[in-house]
Every structure is written in structure tokens, then in C-alpha cells.
N, C-alpha and C positions, 0 to 999 in steps of 0.2 A: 622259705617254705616251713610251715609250721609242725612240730614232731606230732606224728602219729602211733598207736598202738599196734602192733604185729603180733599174731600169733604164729607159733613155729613148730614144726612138730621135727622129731630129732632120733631116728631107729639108733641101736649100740648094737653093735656086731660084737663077740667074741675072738680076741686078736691073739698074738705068737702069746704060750705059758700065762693062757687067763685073762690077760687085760682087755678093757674092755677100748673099741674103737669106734669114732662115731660114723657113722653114716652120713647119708645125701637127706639135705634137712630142705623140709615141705612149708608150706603158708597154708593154714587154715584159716576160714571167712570168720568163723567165734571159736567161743570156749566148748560150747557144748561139740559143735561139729567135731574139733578137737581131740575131746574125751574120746568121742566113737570112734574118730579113726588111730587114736593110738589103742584101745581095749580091741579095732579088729586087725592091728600089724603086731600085737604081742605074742602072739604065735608063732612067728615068721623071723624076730630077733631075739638077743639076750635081752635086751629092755627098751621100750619107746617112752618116750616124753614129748611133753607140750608145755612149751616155755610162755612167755608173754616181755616183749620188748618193747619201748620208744623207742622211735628211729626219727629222724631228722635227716631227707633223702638229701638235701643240699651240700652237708657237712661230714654226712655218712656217721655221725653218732649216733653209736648202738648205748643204748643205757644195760645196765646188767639185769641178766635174764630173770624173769620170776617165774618156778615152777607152780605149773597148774595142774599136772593130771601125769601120773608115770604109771607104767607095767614093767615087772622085772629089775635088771640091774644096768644103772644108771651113770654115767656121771653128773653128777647135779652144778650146774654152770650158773645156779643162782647162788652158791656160796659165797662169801666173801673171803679173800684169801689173802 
């Protein structure tokens, strides 16, 4: 099966002494849909994102994420570490 693009949207919750913890992460259809629905769950966490992945559903590779759109405070999972 051949790799597709995914978009993924990702709320941060506030966890024990500050850290931040992710949340229950969503599939948006594009980028723009994306933007709106993290600018209208920003209210509601410490910070949302909208990442952008290849996936390969056969093998289950995930390529590493690229941030597209955040509100707030984040862990950003497209760094490389």
C-alpha cells in the first residue's frame, strides 16, 4: 500500500508540577480544516497542534511529524532529537 499524508490534530493538557501532557489526537480532512479546529479547541487546553505525517497503513510507518498550525504550549514532535 502506498504511504499517504495524514493530518493530526493533538490538544496538551496541563499535567502533575506544570508538564505538559498530550491528549486524544484527531484526523483532520486538510490543513486549513486543521488551523480552525485547533484556533477553536485553544480555549479548552494548554495548547493544540496540527501536525502533518506519511503513513504507510501496511508497515505502520509513521514518518516524523511536521508542525503546521499550534495555539498555546506545546510539545513539538516534529523536532529532531
Amino acid at each position: 500500500m502506498p504511504e499517504k499524508q495524514k493530518i493530526i490534530i493533538m490538544p496538551f493538557k496541563k499535567g502533575k508540577r506544570g508538564s505538559l501532557a498530550a491528549g486524544e489526537m484527531r484526523e483532520a480532512s486538510s490543513a486549513a480544516s486543521a488551523e480552525r479546529t485547533v484556533d477553536a479547541m485553544a480555549t479548552r487546553f494548554a495548547g493544540v497542534a496540527a501536525f502533518e505525517v506519511t503513513v504507510d497503513d501496511e508497515n505502520g510507518y509513521f514518518s516524523s511529524p511536521k508542525l503546521l498550525h499550534s495555539r498555546g504550549s506545546i510539545i513539538d514532535l516534529s523536532k529532531d532529537d
